[in-house]
C-alpha atoms as a printed R data frame, in Angstrom:
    type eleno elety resid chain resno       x      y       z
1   ATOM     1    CA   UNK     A     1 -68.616 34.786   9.191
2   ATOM     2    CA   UNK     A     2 -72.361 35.261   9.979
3   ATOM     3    CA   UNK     A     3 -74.088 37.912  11.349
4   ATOM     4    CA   UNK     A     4 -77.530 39.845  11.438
5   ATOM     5    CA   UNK     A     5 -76.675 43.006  12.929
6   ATOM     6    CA   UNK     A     6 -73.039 45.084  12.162
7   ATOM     7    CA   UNK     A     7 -71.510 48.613  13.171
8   ATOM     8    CA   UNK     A     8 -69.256 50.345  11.174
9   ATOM     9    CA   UNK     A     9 -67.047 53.628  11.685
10  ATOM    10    CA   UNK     A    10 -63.888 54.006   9.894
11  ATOM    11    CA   UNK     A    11 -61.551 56.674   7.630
12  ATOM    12    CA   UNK     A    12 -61.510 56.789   3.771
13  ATOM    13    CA   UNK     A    13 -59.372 57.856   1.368
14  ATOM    14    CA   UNK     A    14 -59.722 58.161  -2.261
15  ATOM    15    CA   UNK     A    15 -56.725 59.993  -4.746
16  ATOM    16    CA   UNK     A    16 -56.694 59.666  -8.224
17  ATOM    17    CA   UNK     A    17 -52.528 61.040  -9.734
18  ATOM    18    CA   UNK     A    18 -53.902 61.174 -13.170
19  ATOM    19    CA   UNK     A    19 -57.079 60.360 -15.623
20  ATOM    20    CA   UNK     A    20 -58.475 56.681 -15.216
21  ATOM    21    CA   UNK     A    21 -56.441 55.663 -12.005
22  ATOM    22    CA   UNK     A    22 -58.029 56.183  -8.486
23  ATOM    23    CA   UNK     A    23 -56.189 54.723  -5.650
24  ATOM    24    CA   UNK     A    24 -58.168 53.869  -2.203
25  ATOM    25    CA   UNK     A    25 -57.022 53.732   1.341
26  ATOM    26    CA   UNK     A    26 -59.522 52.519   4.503
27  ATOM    27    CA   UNK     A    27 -59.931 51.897   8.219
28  ATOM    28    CA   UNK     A    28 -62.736 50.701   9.768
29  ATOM    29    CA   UNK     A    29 -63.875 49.107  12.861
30  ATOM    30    CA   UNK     A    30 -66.779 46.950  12.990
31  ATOM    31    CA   UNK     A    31 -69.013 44.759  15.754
32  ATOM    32    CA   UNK     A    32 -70.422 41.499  13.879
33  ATOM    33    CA   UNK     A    33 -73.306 40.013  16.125
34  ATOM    34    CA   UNK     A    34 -74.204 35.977  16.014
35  ATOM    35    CA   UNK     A    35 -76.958 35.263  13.498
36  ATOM    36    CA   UNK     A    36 -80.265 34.475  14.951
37  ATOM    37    CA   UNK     A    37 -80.481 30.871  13.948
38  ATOM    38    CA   UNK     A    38 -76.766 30.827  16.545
39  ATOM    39    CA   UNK     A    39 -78.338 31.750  19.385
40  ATOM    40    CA   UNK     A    40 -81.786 30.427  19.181
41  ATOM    41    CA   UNK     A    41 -81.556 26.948  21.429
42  ATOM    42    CA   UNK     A    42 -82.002 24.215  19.241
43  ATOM    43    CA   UNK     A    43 -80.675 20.670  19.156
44  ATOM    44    CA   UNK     A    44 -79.939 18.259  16.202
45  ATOM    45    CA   UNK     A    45 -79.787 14.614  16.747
46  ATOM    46    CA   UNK     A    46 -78.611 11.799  15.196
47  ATOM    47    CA   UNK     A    47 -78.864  8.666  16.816
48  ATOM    48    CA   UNK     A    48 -77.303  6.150  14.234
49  ATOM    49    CA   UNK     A    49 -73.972  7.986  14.195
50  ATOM    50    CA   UNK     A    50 -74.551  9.075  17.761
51  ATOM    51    CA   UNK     A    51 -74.279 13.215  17.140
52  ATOM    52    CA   UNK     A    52 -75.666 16.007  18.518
53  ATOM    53    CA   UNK     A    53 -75.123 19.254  17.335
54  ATOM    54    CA   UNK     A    54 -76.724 22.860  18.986
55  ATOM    55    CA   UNK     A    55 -76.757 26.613  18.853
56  ATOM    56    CA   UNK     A    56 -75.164 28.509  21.772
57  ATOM    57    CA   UNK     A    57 -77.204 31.007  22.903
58  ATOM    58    CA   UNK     A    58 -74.023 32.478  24.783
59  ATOM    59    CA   UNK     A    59 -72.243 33.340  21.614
60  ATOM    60    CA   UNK     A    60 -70.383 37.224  21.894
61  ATOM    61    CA   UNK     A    61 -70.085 39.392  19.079
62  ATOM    62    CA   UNK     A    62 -66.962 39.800  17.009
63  ATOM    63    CA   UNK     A    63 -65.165 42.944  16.373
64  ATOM    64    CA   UNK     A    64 -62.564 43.480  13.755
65  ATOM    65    CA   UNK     A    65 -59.758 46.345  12.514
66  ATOM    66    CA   UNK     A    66 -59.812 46.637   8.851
67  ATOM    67    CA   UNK     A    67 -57.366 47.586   6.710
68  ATOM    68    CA   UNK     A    68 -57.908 48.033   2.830
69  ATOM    69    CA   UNK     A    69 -55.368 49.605  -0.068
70  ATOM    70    CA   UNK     A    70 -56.911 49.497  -3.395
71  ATOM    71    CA   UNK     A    71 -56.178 50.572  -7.108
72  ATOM    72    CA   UNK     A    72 -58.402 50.793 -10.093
73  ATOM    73    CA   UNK     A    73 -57.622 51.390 -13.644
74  ATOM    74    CA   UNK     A    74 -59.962 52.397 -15.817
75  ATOM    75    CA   UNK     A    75 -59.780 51.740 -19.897
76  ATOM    76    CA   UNK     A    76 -61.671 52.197 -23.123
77  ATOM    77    CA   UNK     A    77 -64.056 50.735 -23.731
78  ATOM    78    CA   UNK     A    78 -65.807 50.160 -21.165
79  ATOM    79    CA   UNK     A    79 -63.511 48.311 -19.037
80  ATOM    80    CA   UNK     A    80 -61.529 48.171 -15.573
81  ATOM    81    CA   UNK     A    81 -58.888 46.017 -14.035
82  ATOM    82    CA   UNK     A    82 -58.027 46.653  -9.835
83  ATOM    83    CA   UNK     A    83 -55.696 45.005  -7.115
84  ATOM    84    CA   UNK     A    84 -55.994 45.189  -3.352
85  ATOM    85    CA   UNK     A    85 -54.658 44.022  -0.653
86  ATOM    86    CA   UNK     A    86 -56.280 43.963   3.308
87  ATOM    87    CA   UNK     A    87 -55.964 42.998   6.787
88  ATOM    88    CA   UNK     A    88 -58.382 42.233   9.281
89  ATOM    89    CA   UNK     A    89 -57.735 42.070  13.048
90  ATOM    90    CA   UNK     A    90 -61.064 40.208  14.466
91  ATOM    91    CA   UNK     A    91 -61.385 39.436  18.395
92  ATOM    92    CA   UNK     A    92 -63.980 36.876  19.868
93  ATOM    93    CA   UNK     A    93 -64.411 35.463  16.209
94  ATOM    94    CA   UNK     A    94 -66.967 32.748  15.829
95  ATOM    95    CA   UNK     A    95 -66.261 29.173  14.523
96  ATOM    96    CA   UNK     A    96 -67.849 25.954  14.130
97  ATOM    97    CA   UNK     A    97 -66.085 23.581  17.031
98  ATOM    98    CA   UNK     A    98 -66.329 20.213  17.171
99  ATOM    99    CA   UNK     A    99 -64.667 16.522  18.409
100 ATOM   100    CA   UNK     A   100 -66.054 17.070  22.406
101 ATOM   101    CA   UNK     A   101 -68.215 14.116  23.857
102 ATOM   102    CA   UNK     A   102 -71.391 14.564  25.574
103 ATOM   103    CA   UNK     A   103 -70.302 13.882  29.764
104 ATOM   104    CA   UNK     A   104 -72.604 11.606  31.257
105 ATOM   105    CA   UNK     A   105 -74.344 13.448  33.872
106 ATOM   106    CA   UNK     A   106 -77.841 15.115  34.741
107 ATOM   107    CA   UNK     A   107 -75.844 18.259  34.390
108 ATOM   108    CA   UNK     A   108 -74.169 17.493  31.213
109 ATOM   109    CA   UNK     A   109 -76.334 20.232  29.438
110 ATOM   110    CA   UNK     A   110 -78.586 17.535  28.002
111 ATOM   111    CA   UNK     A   111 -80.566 16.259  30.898
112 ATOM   112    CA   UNK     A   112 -78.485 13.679  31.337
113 ATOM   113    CA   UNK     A   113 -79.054 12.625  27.709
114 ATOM   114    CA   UNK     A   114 -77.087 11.726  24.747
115 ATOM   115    CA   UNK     A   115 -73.506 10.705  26.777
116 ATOM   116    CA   UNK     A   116 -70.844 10.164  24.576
117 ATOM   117    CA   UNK     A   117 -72.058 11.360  21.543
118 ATOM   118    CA   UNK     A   118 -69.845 13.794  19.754
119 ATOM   119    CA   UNK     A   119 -70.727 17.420  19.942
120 ATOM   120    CA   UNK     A   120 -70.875 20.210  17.573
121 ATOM   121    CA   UNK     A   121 -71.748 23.568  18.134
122 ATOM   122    CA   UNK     A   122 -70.717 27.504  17.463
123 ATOM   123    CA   UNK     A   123 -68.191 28.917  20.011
124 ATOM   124    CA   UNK     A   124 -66.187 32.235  19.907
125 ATOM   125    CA   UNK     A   125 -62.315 31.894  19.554
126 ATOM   126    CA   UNK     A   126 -59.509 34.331  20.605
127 ATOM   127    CA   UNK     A   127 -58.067 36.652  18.029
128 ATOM   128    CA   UNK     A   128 -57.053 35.699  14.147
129 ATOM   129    CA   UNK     A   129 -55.367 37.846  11.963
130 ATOM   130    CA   UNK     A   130 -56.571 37.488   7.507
131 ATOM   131    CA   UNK     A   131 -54.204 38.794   5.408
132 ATOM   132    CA   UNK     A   132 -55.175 38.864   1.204
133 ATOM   133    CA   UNK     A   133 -54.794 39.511  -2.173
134 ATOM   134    CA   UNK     A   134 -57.972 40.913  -4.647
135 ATOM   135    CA   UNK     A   135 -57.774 41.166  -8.164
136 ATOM   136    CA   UNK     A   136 -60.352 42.012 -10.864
137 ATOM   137    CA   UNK     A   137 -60.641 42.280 -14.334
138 ATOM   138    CA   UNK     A   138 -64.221 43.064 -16.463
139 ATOM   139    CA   UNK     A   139 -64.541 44.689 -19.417
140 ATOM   140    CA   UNK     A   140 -67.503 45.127 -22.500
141 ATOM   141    CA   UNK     A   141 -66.402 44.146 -25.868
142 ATOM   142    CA   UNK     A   142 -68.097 46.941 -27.716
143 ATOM   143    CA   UNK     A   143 -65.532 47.794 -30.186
144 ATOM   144    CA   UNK     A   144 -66.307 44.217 -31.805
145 ATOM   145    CA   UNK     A   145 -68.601 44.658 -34.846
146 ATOM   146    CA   UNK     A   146 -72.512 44.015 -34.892
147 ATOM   147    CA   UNK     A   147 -74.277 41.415 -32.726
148 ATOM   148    CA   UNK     A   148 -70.603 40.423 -31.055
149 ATOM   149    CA   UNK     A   149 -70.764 44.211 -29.449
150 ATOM   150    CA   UNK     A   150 -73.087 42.913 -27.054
151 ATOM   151    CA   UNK     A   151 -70.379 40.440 -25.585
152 ATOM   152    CA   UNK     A   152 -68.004 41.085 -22.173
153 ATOM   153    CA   UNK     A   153 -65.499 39.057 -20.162
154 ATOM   154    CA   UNK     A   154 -64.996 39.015 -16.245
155 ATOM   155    CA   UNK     A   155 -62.450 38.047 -14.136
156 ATOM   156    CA   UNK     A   156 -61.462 37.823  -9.908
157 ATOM   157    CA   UNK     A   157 -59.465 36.343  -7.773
158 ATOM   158    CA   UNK     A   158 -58.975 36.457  -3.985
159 ATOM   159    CA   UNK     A   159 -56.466 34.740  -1.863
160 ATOM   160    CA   UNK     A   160 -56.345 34.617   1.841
161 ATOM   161    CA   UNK     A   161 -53.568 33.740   4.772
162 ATOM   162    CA   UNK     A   162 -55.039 33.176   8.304
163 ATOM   163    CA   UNK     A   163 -53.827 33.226  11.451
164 ATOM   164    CA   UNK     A   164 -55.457 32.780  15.116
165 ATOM   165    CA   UNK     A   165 -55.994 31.149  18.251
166 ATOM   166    CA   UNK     A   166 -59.466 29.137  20.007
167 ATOM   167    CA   UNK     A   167 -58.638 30.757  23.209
168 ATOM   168    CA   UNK     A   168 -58.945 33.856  25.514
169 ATOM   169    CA   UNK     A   169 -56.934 36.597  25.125
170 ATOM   170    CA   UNK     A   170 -55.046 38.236  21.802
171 ATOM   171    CA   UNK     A   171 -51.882 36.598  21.446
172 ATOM   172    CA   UNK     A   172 -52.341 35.399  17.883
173 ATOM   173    CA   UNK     A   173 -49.054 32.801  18.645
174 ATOM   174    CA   UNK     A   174 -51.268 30.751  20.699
175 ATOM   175    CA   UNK     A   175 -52.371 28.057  17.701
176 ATOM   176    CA   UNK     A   176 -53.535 24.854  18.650
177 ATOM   177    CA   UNK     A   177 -54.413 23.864  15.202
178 ATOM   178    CA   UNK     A   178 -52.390 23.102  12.078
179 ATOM   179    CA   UNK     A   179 -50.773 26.525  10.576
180 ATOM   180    CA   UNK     A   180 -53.207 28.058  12.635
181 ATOM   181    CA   UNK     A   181 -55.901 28.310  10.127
182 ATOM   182    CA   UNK     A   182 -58.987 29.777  11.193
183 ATOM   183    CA   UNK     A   183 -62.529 27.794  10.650
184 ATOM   184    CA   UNK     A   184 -64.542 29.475   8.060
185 ATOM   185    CA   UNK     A   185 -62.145 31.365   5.701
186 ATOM   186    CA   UNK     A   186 -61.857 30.161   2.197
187 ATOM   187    CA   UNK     A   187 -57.809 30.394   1.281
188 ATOM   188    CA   UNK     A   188 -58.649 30.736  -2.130
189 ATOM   189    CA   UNK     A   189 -61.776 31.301  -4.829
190 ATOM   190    CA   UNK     A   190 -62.056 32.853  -8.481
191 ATOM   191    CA   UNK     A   191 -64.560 33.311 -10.834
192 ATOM   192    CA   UNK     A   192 -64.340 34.030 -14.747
193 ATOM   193    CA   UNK     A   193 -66.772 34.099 -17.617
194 ATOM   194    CA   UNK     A   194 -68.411 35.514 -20.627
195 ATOM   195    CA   UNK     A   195 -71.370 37.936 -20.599
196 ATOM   196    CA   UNK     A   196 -73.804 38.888 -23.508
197 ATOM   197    CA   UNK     A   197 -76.310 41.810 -23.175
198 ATOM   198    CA   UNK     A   198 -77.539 43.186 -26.167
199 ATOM   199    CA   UNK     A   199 -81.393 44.968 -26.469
200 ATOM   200    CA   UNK     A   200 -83.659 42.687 -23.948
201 ATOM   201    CA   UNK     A   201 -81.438 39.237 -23.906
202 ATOM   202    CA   UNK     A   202 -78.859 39.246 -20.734
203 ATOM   203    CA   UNK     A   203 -76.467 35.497 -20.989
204 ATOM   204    CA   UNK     A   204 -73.778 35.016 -18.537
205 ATOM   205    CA   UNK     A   205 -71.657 31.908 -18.405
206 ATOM   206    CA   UNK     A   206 -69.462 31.882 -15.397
207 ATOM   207    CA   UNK     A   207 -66.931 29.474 -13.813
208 ATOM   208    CA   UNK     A   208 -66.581 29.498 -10.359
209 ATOM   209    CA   UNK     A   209 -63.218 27.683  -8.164
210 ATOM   210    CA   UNK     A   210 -63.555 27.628  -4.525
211 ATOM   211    CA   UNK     A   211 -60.408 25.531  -2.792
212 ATOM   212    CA   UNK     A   212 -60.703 22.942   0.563
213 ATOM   213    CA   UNK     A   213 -60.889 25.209   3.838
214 ATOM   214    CA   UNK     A   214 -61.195 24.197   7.154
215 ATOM   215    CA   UNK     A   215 -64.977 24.027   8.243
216 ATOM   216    CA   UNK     A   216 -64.812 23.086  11.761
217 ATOM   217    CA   UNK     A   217 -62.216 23.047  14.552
218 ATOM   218    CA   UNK     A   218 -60.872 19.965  16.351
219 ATOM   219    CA   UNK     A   219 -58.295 19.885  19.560
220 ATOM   220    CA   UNK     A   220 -57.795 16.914  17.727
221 ATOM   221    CA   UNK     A   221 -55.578 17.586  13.982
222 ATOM   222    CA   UNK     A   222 -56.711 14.292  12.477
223 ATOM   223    CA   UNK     A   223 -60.544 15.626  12.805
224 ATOM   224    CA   UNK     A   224 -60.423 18.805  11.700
225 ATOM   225    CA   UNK     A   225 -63.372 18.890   9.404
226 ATOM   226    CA   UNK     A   226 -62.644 20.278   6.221
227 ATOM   227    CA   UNK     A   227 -64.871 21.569   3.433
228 ATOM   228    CA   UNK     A   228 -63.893 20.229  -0.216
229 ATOM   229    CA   UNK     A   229 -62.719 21.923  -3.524
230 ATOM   230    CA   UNK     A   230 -65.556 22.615  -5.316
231 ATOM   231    CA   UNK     A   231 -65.178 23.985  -9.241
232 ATOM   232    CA   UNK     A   232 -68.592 25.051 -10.666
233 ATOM   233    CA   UNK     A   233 -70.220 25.773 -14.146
234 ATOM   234    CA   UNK     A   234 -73.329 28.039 -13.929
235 ATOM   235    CA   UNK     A   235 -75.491 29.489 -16.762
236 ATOM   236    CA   UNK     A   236 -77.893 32.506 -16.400
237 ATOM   237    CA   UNK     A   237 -80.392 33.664 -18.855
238 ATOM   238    CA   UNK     A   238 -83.067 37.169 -18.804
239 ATOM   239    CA   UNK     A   239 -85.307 38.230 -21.367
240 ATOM   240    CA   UNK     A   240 -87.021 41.186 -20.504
241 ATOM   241    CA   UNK     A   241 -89.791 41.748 -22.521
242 ATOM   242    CA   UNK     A   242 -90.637 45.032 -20.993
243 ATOM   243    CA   UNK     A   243 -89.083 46.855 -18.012
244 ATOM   244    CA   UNK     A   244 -91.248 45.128 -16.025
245 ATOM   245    CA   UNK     A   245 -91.613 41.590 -16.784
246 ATOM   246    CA   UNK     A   246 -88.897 39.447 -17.594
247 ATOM   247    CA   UNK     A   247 -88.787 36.103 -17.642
248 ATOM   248    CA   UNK     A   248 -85.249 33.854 -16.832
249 ATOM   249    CA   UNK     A   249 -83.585 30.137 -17.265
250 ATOM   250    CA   UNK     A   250 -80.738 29.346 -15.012
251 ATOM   251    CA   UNK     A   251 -78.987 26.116 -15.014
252 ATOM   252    CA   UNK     A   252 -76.349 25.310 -12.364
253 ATOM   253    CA   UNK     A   253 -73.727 23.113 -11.882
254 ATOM   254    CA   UNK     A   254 -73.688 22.172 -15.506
255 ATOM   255    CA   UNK     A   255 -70.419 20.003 -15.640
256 ATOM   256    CA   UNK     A   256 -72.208 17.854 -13.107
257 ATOM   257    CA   UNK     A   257 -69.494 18.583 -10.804
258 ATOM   258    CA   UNK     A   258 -68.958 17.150  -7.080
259 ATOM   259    CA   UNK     A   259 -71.566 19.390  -5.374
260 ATOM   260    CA   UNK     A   260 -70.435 19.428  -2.098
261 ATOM   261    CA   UNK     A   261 -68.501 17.273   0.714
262 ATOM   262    CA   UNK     A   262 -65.823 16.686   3.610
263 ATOM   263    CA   UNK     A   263 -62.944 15.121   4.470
264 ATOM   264    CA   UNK     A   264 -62.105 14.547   8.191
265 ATOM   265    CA   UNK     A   265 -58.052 15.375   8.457
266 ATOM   266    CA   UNK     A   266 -57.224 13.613   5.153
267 ATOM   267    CA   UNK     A   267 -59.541 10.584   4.824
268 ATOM   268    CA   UNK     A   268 -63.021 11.575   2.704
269 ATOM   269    CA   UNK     A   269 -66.314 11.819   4.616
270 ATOM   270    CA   UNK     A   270 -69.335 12.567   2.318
271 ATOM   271    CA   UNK     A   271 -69.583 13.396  -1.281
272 ATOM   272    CA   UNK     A   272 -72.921 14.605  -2.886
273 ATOM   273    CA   UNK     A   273 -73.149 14.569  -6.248
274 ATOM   274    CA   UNK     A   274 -76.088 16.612  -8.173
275 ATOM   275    CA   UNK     A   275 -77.367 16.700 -11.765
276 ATOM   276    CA   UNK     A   276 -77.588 20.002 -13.255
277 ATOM   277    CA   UNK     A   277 -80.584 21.735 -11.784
278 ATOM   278    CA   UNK     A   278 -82.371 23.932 -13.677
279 ATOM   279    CA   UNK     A   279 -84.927 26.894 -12.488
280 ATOM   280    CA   UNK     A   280 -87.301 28.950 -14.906
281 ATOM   281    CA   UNK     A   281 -89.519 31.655 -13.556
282 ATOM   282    CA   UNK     A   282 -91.249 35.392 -14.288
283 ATOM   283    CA   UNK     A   283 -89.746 38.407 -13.127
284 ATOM   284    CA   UNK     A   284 -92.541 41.293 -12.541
285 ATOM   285    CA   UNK     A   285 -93.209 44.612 -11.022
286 ATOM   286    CA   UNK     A   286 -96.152 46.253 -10.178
């Protein structure tokens, strides 16, 4: 969820039983205020497929209970592997809403403009509940011999369960919507690679998996608007000739995967598919 501005107070707890093994247990309450670009008023128009969408300067902030439990292990060489699990109570959360029409009307918020297109905009919901699952491996391979010292593997996973409501009050069992998924949350993502550092070359070759989620909210189940799977291939390169210039070659989405797109309910909307892009550049400090 996006926000500018955030307030945090909370209780932590850290306990390590033996050597290697810490175990973590939080609280904390934070306020999320909308982003800027939320509230400013601004209106986006398309007149061939006859949409508007706009900020909403009335937006609230969000608050949210959070509940962590953590463990890390830590192993020779150079490596550690952790699982956690967390909860997240959030009021007033803010969503991407769509599927109203534009009334027809000088009061209809538009001048009297734009009746029956379909609207988008940011609202605040009711109260949603995200329950999940972290895991994380890395590690440095530097008991392999010679230049293959230099190499390392990573690893993480999260999954997420969601819960809420679109309307006043807290009673989470208020769920207009399918399973009562809550716009914005990604159920599930990973990502897993290979690393090389060794004197001034840095490689890393990672794989990232992010699943469909629900992007915006409809009264209406068959137009939900959903986000698509997307499984990417990235490569990032840094030579750093001294310890203050560097210079770097990145190339993303080297598979040539589906870059991004979205189904309404079940039936595609838009794919966009992208050649591997690739971005060189200098790295320097004064």
């Amino acid at each position: 969820l996006k926000r500018v501005i955030s307030r945090e107070n909370g209780v932590h707890f850290k306990w390590s039983p033996f050597s290697r093994l810490i175990t973590r247990l939080s609280y904390a309450t934070n306020i999320g205020r909308p982003g800027i670009g939320q509230l400013i008023p601004r209106t986006n128009v398309n007149f061939e497929n006859q949409t508007v969408s706009t900020s909403n300067p009335s937006l609230k902030p969000q608050t949210a209970d959070n509940f962590d439990l953590a463990v890390e292990y830590y192993f020779e060489p150079a490596g550690v592997v952790s699982a956690g699990v967390f909860m997240k109570e959030i009021n007033n959360f803010i969503y991407t809403a769509g599927g109203a029409i534009v009334p027809a009307g000088a009061d209809n918020g538009f001048g009297g403009d734009y009746a029956g297109y379909a609207l988008t905009t940011q609202s605040n919901g009711g109260s949603a509940k995200i329950r999940g699952l972290e895991l994380n491996y890395s590690q440095q391979f530097t008991f392999l011999p010679g230049i293959f010292s230099g190499l390392g593997g990573f690893a993480n996973y999260t999954r997420m369960e969601t819960e809420g409501n679109y309307g006043a009050g807290n009673a989470i069992s208020l769920t207009p919507n399918p399973k009562g998924k809550v716009a914005g949350f990604n159920p599930e993502s990973a990502n897993f690679g290979l690393s090389y550092i060794r004197n001034k070359l840095s490689v890393r070759l990672q794989f990232n998996h992010r699943a469909r989620f629900l992007s915006t909210y409809n009264v209406n189940d068959s137009q939900l608007v959903y986000a698509i799977r997307r499984d990417q291939l990235d490569l990032k390169t840094l030579y750093q000739f001294t310890p203050r210039l560097g210079v770097y070659l990145d190339v993303n989405n080297i598979l040539k995967e589906v870059e991004a797109g979205t189904d309404i309910g079940s039936r595609p909307q838009m794919r966009r598919l992208l050649s591997p892009a690739f971005f060189f550049g200098v790295n320097a400090r004064l």
